[in-house]
C-alpha positions as a printed Julia matrix, in Angstrom:
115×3 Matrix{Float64}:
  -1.87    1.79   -5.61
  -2.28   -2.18   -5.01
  -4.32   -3.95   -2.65
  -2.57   -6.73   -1.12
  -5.18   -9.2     1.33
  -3.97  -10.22    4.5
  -3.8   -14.11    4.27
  -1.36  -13.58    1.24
   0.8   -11.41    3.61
   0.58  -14.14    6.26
   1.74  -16.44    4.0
   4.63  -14.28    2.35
   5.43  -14.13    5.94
   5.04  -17.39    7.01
   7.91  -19.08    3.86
  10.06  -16.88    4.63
  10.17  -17.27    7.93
  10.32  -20.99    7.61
  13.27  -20.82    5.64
  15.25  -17.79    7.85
  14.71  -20.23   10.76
  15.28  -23.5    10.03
  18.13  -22.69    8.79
  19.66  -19.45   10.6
  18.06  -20.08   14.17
  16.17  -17.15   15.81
  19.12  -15.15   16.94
  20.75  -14.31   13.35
  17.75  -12.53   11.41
  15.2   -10.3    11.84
  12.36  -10.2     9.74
   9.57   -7.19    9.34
   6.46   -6.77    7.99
   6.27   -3.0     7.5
   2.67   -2.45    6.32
  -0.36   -3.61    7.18
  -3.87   -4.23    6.38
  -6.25   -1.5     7.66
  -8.5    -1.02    4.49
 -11.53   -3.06    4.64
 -12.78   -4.52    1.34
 -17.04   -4.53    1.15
 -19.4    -6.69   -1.06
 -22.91   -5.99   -1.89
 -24.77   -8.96   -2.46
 -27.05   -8.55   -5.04
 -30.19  -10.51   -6.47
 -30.07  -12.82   -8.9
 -32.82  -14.43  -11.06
 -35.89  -12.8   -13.0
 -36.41   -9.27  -11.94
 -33.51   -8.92  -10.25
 -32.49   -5.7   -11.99
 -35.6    -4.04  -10.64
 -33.9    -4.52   -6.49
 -30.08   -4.13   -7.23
 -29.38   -0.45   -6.32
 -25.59   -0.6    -6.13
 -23.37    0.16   -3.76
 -23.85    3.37   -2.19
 -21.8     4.95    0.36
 -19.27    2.23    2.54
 -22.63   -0.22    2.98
 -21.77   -4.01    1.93
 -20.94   -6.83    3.62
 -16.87   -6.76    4.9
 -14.99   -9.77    3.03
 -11.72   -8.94    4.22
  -8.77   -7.18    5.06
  -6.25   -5.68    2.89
  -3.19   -3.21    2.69
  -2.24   -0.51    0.62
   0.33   -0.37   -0.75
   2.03    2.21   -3.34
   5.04    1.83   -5.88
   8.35    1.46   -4.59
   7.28    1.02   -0.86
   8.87   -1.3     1.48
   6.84   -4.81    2.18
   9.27   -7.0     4.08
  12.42   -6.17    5.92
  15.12   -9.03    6.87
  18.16   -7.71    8.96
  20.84  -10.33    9.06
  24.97  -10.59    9.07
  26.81  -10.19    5.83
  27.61  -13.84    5.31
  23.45  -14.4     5.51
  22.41  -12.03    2.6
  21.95  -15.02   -0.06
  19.83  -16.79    2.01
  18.08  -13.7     3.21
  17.72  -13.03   -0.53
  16.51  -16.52   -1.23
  13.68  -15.89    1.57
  11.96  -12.76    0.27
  12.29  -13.95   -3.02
   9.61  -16.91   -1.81
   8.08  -14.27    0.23
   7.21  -12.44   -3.14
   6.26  -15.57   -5.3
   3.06  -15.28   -2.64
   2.37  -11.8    -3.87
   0.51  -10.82   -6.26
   2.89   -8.26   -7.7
   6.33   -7.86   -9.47
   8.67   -7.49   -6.4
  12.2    -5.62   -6.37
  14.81   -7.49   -3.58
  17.31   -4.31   -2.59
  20.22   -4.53   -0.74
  21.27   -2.01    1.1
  24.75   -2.02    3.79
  24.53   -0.57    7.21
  27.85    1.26    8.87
């Protein structure tokens, strides 16, 4: 299981995207994000300086501070999603391979037909 944060799915998104339309137009691709970020990642702030080990209890239960957003996501699962004519595949390959240069994990571009 891998956490990835939201604002480096944004900005997977947000290349790709850049590249599918300036260069396709709107009507030629589709792009999809199929997961998203519904686990929220806590931080307990805890005291520093002399006798600081004497206050810091830990983190019990869900209590802390939320820091941010992320998604889970498992092995082999689908992140992005481009639908596109046959003549676009390069470039659609060439976009989620940016896409996964933003994430922090070894990414796997397949290529599947449609009848």
């Amino acid at each position: 299981m891998l956490q990835i944060r939201d604002n480096a799915l944004e900005s997977a998104r947000q290349v790709s995207n850049r590249l599918l339309e300036g260069t396709l137009g709107l009507q030629f691709y589709r792009l999809n994000l199929k997961i998203y970020p519904f686990h929220i990642l806590r931080e307990n702030a805890l005291a520093s300086g002399a006798g600081a080990d004497r206050f810091s209890t830990g983190m019990a239960h869900s209590f802390g501070t939320p820091i941010g957003i992320a998604a889970q996501v498992k092995k082999g699962q689908t992140i992005f999603q481009v639908d596109t004519d046959e003549k676009n595949v390069l470039l659609a390959k060439k976009a989620l391979n940016r896409a996964a240069s933003k994430l922090p994990c070894s990414c796997i571009i397949e290529i599947t037909k449609n009848a």
